[in-house]
C-alpha positions in Angstrom: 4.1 12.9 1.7 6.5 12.8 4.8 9.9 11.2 4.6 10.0 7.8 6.1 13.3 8.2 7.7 12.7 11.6 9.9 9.0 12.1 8.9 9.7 15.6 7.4 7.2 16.6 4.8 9.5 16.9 1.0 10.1 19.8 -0.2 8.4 20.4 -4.1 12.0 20.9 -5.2 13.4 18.1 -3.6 11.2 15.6 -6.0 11.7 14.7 -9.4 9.8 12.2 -12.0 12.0 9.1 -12.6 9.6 7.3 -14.7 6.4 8.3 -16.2 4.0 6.0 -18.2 0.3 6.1 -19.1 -0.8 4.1 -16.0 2.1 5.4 -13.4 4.5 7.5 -12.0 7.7 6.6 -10.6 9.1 9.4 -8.4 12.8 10.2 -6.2 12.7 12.3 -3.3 15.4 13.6 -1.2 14.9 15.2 2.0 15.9 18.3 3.2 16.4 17.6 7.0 18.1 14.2 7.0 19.0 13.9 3.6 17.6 10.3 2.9 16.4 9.2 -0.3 13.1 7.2 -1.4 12.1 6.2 -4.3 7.6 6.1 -4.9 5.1 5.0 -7.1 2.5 7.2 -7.5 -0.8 5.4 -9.8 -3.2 7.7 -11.5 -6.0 5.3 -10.2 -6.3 2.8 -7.2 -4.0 -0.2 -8.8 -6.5 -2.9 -8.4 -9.1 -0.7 -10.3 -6.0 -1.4 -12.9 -6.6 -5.5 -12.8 -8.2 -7.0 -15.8 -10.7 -9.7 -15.2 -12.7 -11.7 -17.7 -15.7 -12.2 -15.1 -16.7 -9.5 -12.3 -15.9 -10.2 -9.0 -19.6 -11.3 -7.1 -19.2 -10.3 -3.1 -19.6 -13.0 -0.9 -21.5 -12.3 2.2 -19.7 -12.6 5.5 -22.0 -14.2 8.1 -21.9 -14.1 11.6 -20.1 -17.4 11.8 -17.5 -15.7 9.5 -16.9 -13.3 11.8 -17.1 -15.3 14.7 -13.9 -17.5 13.2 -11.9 -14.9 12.2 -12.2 -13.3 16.0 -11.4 -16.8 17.4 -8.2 -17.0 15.3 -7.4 -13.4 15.7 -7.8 -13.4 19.7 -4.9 -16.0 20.1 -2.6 -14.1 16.7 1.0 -12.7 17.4 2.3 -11.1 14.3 2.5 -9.1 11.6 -0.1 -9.2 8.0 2.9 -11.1 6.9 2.2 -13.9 9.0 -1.6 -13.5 9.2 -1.3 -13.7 4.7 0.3 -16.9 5.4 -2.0 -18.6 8.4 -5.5 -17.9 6.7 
């Protein structure tokens, strides 16, 4: 993993476990070039395989008129998946 700030990789030494539990880890890394710190969450599976749900979730199919909607709305779009979470 590269350092969000310079995009230097992290040095093994240079992360340390903050957190640990049976589902995640929560991890501090400090890089060696610029010095910045982040903090990460690292999962031991995909979270949503983590999601308990009474019923399975049935697929919809996505027609062609599906797909023809979203284009339309996405041709004329200016922003970020922020704003297109909150249009659709």
């Amino acid at each position: 993993m590269a350092c969000d700030a310079c995009g230097e990789a992290y040095a093994e030494d240079n992360v340390c476990v903050v957190l640990h539990t049976d589902e995640q880890l929560v991890l501090e890394a400090c890089c060696e070039a610029c010095h910045a710190q982040q903090v990460i969450t690292a999962y031991d599976r995909p979270p949503y395989e983590q999601l308990h749900r009474e019923e399975p979730v049935v697929p919809v199919i996505v027609t062609q008129d599906d797909v023809e909607g979203w284009s339309a709305f996405l041709t004329g779009f200016t922003g970020d998946v922020y704003d297109l979470l909150a249009q659709s």
